[in-house]
N, CA, C and O atoms as a Tinker XYZ file with bonds, in Angstrom:
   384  protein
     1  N     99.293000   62.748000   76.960000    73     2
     2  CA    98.090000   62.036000   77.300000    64     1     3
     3  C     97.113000   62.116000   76.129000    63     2     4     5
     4  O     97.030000   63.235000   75.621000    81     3
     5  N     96.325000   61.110000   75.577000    73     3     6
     6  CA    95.578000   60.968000   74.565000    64     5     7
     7  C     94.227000   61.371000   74.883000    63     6     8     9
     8  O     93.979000   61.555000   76.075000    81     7
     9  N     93.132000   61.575000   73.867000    73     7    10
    10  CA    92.004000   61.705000   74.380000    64     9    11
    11  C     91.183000   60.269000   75.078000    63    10    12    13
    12  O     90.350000   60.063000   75.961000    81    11
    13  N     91.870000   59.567000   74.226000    73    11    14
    14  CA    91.349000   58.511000   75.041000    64    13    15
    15  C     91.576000   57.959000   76.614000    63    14    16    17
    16  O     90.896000   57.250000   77.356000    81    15
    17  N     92.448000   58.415000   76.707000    73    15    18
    18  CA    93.172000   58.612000   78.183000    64    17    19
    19  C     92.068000   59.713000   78.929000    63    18    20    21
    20  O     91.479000   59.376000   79.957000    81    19
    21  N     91.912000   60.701000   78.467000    73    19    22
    22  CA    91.037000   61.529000   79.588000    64    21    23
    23  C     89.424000   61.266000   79.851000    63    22    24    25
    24  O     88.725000   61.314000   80.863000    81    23
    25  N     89.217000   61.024000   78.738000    73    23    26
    26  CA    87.565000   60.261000   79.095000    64    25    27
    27  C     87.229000   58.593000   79.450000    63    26    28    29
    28  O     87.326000   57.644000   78.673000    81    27
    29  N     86.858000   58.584000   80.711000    73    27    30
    30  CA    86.683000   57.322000   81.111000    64    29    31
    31  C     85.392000   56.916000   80.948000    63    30    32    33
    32  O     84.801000   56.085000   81.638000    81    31
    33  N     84.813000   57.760000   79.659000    73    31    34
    34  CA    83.061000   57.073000   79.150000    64    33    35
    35  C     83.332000   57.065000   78.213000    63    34    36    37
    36  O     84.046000   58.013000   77.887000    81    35
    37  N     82.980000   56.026000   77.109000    73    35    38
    38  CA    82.715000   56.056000   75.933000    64    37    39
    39  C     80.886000   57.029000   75.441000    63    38    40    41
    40  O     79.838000   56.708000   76.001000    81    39
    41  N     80.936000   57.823000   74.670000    73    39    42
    42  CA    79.558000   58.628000   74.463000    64    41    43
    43  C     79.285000   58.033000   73.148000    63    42    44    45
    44  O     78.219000   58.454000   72.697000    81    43
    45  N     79.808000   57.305000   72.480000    73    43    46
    46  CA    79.233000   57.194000   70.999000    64    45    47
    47  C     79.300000   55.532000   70.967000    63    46    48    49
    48  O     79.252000   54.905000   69.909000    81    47
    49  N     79.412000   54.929000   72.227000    73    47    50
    50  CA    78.815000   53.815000   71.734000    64    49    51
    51  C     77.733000   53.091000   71.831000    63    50    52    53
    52  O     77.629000   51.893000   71.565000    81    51
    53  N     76.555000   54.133000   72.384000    73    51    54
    54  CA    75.462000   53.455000   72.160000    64    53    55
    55  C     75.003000   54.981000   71.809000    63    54    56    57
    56  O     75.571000   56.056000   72.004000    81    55
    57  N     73.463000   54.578000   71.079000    73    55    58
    58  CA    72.525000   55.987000   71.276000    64    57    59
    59  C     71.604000   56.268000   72.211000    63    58    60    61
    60  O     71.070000   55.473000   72.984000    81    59
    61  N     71.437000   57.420000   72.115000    73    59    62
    62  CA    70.927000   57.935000   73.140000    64    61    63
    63  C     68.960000   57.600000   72.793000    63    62    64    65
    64  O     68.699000   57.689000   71.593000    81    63
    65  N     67.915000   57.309000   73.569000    73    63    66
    66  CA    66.879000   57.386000   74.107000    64    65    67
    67  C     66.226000   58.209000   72.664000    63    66    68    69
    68  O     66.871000   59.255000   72.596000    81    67
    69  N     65.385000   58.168000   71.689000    73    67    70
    70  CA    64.654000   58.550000   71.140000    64    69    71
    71  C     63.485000   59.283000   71.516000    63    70    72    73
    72  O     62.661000   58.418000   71.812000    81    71
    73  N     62.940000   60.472000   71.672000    73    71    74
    74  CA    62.172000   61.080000   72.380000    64    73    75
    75  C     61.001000   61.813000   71.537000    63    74    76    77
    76  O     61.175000   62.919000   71.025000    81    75
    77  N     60.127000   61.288000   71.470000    73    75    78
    78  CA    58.781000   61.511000   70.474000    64    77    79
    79  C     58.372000   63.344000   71.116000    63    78    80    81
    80  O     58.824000   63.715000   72.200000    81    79
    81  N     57.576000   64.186000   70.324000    73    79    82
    82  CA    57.061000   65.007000   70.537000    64    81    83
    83  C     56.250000   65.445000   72.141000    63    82    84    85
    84  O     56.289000   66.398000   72.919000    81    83
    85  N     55.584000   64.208000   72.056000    73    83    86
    86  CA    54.953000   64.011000   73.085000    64    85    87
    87  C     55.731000   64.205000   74.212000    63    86    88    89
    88  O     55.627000   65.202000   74.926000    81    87
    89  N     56.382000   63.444000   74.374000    73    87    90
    90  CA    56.941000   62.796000   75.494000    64    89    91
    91  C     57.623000   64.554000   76.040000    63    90    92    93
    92  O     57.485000   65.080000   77.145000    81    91
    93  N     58.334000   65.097000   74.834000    73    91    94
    94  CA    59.013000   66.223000   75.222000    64    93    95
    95  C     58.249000   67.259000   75.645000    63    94    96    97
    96  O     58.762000   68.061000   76.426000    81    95
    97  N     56.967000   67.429000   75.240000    73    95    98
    98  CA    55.841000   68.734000   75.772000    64    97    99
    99  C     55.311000   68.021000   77.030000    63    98   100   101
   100  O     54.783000   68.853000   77.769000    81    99
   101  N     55.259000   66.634000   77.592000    73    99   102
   102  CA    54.748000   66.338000   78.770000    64   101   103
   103  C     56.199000   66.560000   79.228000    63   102   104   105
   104  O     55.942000   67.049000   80.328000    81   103
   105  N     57.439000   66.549000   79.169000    73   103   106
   106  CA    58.788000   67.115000   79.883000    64   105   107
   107  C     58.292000   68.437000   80.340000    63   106   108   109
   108  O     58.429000   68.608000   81.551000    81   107
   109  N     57.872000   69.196000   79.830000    73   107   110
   110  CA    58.286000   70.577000   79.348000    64   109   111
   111  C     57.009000   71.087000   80.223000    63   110   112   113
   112  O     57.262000   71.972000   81.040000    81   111
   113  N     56.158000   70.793000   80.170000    73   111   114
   114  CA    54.852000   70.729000   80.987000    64   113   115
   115  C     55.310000   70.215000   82.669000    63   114   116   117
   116  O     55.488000   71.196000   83.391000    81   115
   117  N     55.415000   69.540000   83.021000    73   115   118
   118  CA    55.820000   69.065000   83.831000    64   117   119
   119  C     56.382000   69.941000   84.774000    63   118   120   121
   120  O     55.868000   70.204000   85.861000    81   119
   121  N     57.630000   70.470000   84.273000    73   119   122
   122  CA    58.833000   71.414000   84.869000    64   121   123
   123  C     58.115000   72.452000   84.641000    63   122   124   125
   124  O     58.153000   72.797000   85.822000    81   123
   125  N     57.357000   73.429000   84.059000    73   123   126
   126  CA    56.613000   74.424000   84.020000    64   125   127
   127  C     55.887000   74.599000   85.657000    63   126   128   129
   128  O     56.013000   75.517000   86.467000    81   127
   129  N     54.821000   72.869000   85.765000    73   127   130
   130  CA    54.260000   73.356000   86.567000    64   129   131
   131  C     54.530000   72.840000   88.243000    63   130   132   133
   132  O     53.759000   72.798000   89.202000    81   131
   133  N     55.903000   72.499000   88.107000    73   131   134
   134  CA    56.997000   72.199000   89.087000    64   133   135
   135  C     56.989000   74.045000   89.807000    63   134   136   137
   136  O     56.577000   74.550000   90.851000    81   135
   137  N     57.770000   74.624000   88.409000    73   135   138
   138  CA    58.524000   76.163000   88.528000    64   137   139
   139  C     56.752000   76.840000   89.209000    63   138   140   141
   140  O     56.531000   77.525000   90.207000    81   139
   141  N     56.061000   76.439000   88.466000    73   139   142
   142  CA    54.821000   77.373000   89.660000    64   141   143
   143  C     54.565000   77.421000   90.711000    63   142   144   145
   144  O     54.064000   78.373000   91.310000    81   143
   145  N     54.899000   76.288000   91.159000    73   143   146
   146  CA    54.733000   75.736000   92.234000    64   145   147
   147  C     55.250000   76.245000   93.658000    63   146   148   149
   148  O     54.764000   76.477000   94.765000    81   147
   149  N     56.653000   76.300000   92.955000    73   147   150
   150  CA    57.719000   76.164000   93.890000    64   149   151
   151  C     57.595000   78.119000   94.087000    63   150   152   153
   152  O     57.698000   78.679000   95.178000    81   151
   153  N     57.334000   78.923000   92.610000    73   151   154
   154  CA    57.127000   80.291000   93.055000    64   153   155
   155  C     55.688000   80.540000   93.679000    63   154   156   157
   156  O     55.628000   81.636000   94.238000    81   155
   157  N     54.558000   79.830000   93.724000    73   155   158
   158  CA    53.631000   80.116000   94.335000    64   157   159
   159  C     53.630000   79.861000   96.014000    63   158   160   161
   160  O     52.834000   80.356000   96.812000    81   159
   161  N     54.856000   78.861000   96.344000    73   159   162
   162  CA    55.379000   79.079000   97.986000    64   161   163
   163  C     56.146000   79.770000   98.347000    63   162   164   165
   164  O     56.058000   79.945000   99.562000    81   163
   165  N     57.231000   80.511000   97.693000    73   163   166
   166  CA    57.512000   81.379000   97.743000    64   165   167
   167  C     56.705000   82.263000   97.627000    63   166   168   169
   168  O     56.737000   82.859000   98.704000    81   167
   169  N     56.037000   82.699000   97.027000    73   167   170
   170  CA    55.102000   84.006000   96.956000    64   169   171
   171  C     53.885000   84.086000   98.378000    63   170   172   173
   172  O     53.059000   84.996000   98.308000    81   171
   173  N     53.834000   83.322000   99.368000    73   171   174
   174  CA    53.603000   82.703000  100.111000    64   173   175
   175  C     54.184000   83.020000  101.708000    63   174   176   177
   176  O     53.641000   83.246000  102.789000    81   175
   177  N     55.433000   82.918000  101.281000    73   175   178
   178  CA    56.076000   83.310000  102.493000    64   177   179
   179  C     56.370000   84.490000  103.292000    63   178   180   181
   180  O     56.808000   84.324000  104.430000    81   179
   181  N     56.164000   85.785000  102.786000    73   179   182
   182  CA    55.802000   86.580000  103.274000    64   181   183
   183  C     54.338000   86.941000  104.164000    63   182   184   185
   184  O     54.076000   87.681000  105.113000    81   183
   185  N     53.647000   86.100000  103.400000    73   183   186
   186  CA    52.385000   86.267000  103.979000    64   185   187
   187  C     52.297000   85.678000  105.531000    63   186   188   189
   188  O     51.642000   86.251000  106.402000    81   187
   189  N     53.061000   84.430000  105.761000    73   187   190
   190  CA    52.935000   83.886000  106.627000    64   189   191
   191  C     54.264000   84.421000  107.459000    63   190   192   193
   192  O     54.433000   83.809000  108.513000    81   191
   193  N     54.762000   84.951000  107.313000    73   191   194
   194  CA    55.727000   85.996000  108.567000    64   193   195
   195  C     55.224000   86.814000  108.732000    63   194   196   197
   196  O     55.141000   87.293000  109.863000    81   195
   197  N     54.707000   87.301000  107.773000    73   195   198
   198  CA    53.606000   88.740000  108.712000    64   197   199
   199  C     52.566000   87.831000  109.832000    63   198   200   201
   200  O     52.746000   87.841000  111.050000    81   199
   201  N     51.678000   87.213000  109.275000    73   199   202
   202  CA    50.747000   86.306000  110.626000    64   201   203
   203  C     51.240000   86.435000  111.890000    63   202   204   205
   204  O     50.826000   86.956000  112.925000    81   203
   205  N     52.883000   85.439000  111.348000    73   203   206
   206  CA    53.725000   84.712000  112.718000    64   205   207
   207  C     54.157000   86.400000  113.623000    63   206   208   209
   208  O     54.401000   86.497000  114.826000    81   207
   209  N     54.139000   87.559000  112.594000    73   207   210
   210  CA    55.108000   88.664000  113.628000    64   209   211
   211  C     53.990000   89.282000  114.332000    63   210   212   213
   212  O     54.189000   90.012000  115.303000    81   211
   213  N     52.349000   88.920000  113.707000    73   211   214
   214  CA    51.476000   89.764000  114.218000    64   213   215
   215  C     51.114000   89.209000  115.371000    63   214   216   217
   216  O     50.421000   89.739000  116.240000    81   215
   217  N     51.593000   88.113000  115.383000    73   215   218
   218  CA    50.901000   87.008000  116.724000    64   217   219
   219  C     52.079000   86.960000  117.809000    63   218   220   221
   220  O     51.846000   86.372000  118.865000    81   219
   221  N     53.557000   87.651000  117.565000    73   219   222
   222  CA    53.976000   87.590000  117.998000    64   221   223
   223  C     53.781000   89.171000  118.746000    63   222   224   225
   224  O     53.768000   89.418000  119.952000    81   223
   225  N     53.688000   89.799000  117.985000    73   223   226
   226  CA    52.872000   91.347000  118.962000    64   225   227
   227  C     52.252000   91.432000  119.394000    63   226   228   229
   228  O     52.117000   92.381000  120.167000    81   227
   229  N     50.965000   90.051000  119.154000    73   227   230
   230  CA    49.777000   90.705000  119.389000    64   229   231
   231  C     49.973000   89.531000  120.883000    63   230   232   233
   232  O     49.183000   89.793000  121.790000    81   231
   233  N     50.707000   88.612000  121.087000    73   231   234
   234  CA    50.500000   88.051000  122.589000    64   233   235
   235  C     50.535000   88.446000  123.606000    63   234   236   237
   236  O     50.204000   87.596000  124.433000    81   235
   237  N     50.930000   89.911000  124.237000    73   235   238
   238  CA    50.579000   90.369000  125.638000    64   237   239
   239  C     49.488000   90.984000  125.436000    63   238   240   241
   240  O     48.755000   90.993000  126.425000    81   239
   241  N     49.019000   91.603000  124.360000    73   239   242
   242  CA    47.769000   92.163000  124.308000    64   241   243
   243  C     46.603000   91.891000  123.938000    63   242   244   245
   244  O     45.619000   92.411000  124.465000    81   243
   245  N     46.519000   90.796000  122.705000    73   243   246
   246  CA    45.261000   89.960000  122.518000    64   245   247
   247  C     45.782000   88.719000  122.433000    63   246   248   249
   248  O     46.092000   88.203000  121.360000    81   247
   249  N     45.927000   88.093000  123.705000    73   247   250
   250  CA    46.032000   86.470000  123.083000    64   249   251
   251  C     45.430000   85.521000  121.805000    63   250   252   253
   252  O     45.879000   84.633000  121.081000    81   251
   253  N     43.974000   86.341000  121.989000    73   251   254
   254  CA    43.071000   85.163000  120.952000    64   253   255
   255  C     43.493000   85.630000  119.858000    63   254   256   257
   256  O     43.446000   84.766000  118.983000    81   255
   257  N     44.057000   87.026000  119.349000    73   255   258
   258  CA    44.252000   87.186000  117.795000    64   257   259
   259  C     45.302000   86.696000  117.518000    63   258   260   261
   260  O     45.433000   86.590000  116.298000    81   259
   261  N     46.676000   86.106000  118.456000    73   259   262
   262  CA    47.588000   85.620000  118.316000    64   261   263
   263  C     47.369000   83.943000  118.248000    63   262   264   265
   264  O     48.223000   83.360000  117.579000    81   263
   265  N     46.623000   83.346000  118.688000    73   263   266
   266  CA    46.469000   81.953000  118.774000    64   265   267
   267  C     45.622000   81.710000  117.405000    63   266   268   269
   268  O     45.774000   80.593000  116.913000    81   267
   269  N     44.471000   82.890000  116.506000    73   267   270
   270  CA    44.109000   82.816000  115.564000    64   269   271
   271  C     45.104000   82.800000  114.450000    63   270   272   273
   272  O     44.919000   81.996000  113.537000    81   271
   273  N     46.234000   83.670000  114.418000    73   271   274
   274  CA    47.386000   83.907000  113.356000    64   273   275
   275  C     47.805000   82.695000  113.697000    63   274   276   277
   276  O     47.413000   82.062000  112.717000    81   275
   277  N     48.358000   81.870000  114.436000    73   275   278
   278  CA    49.378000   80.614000  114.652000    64   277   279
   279  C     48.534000   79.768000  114.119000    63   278   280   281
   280  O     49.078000   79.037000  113.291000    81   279
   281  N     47.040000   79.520000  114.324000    73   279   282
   282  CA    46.676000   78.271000  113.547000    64   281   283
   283  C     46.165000   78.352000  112.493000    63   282   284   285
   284  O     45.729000   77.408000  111.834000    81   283
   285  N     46.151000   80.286000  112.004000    73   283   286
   286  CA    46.251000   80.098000  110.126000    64   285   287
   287  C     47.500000   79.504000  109.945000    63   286   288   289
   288  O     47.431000   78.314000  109.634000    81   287
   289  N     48.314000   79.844000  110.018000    73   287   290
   290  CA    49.796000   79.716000  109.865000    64   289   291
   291  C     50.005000   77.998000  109.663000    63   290   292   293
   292  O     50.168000   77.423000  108.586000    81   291
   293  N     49.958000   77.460000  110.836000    73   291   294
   294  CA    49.479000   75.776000  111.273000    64   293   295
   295  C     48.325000   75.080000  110.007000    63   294   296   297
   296  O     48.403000   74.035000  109.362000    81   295
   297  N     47.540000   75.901000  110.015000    73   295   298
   298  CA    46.673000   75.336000  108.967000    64   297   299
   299  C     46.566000   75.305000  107.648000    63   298   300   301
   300  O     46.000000   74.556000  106.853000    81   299
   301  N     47.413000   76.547000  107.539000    73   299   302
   302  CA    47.938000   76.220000  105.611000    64   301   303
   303  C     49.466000   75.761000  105.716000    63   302   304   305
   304  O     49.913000   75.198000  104.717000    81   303
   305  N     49.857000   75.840000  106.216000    73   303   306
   306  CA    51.630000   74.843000  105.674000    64   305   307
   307  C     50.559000   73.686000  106.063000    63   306   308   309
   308  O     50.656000   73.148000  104.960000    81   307
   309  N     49.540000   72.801000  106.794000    73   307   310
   310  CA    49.615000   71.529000  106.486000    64   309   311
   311  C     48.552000   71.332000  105.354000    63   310   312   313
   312  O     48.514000   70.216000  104.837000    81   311
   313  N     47.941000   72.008000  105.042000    73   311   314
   314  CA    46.975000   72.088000  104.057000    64   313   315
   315  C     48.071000   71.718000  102.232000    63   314   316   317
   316  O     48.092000   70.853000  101.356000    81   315
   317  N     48.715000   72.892000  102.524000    73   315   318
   318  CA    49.801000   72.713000  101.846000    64   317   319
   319  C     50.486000   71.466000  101.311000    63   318   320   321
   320  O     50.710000   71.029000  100.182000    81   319
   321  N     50.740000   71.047000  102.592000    73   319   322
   322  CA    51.263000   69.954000  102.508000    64   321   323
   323  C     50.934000   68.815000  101.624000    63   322   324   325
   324  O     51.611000   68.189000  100.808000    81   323
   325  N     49.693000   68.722000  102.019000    73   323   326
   326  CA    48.486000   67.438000  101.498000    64   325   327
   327  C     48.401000   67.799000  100.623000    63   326   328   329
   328  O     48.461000   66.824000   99.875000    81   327
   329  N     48.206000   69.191000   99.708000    73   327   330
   330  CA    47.976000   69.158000   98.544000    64   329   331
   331  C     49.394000   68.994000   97.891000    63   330   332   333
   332  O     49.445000   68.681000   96.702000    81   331
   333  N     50.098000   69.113000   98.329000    73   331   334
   334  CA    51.386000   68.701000   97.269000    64   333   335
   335  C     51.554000   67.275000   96.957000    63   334   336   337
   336  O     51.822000   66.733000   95.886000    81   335
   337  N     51.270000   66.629000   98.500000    73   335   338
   338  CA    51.564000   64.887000   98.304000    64   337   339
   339  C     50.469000   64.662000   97.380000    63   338   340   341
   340  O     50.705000   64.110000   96.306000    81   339
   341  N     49.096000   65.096000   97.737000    73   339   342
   342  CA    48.275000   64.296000   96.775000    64   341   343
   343  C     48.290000   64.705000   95.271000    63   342   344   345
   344  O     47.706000   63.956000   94.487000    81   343
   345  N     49.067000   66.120000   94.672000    73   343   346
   346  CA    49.540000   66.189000   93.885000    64   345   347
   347  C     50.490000   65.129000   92.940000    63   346   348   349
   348  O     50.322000   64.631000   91.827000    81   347
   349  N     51.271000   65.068000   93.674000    73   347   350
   350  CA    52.682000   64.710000   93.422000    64   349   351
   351  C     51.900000   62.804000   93.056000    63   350   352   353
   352  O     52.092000   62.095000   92.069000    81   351
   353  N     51.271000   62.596000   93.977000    73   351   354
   354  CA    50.820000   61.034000   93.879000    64   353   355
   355  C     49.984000   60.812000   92.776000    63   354   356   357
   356  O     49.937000   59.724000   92.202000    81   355
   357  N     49.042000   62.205000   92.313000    73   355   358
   358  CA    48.174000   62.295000   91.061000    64   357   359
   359  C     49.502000   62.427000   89.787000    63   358   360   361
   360  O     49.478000   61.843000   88.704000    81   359
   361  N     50.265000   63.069000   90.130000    73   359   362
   362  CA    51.064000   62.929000   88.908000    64   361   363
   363  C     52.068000   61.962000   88.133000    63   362   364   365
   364  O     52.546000   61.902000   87.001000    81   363
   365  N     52.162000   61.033000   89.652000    73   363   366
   366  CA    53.382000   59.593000   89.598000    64   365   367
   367  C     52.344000   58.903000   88.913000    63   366   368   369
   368  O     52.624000   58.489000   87.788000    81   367
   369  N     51.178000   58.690000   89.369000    73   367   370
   370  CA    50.108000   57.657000   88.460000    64   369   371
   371  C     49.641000   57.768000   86.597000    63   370   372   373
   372  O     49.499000   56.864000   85.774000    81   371
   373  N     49.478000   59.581000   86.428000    73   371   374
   374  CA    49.298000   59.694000   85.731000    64   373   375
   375  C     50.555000   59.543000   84.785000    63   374   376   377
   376  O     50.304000   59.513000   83.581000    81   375
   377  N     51.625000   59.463000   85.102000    73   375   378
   378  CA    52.782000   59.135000   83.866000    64   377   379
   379  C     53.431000   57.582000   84.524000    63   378   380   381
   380  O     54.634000   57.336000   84.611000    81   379
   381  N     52.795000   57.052000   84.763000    73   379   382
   382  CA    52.575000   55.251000   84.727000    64   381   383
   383  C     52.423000   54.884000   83.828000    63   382   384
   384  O     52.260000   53.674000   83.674000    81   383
């Protein structure tokens, strides 16, 4: 079997995309503050299982401190939320 036989792409017949300085530090930027992101919800999640386990202890004995932990809990994952979309929508515009 030839090499030409095993690759069903040609790679050298066109070139590849020219990529200015720029373009590569707004890459590079980008994915940086992707990777923060994604460890700053993670870093995150502990916090909010402790809430959810305290509210889960605390319901035969203080209801209200348990209904307070559930709608921190409720109120930052959607808080969260919004700030990511309106993130994410500030950042699709800005590389338009």
């Amino acid at each position: 079997m030839n090499d030409t036989e095993k690759n069903i792409y040609d790679f050298e017949s066109a070139e590849p995309p020219a990529l200015s300085e720029r373009e590569l530090c707004d890459r590079l930027e980008k994915r940086s503050a992707k990777r923060a992101a994604i460890i700053l919800v993670f870093a995150n999640l502990p916090v909010y299982a402790a809430a959810l386990l305290i509210a889960a202890r605390a319901y035969k004995t203080d209801p209200l401190v348990s209904l307070f932990c559930v709608c921190f809990v409720v109120f930052i994952a959607v808080s969260g939320i919004l700030c990511a979309a309106v993130y994410s929508i500030k950042e699709e515009k800005r590389h338009e």
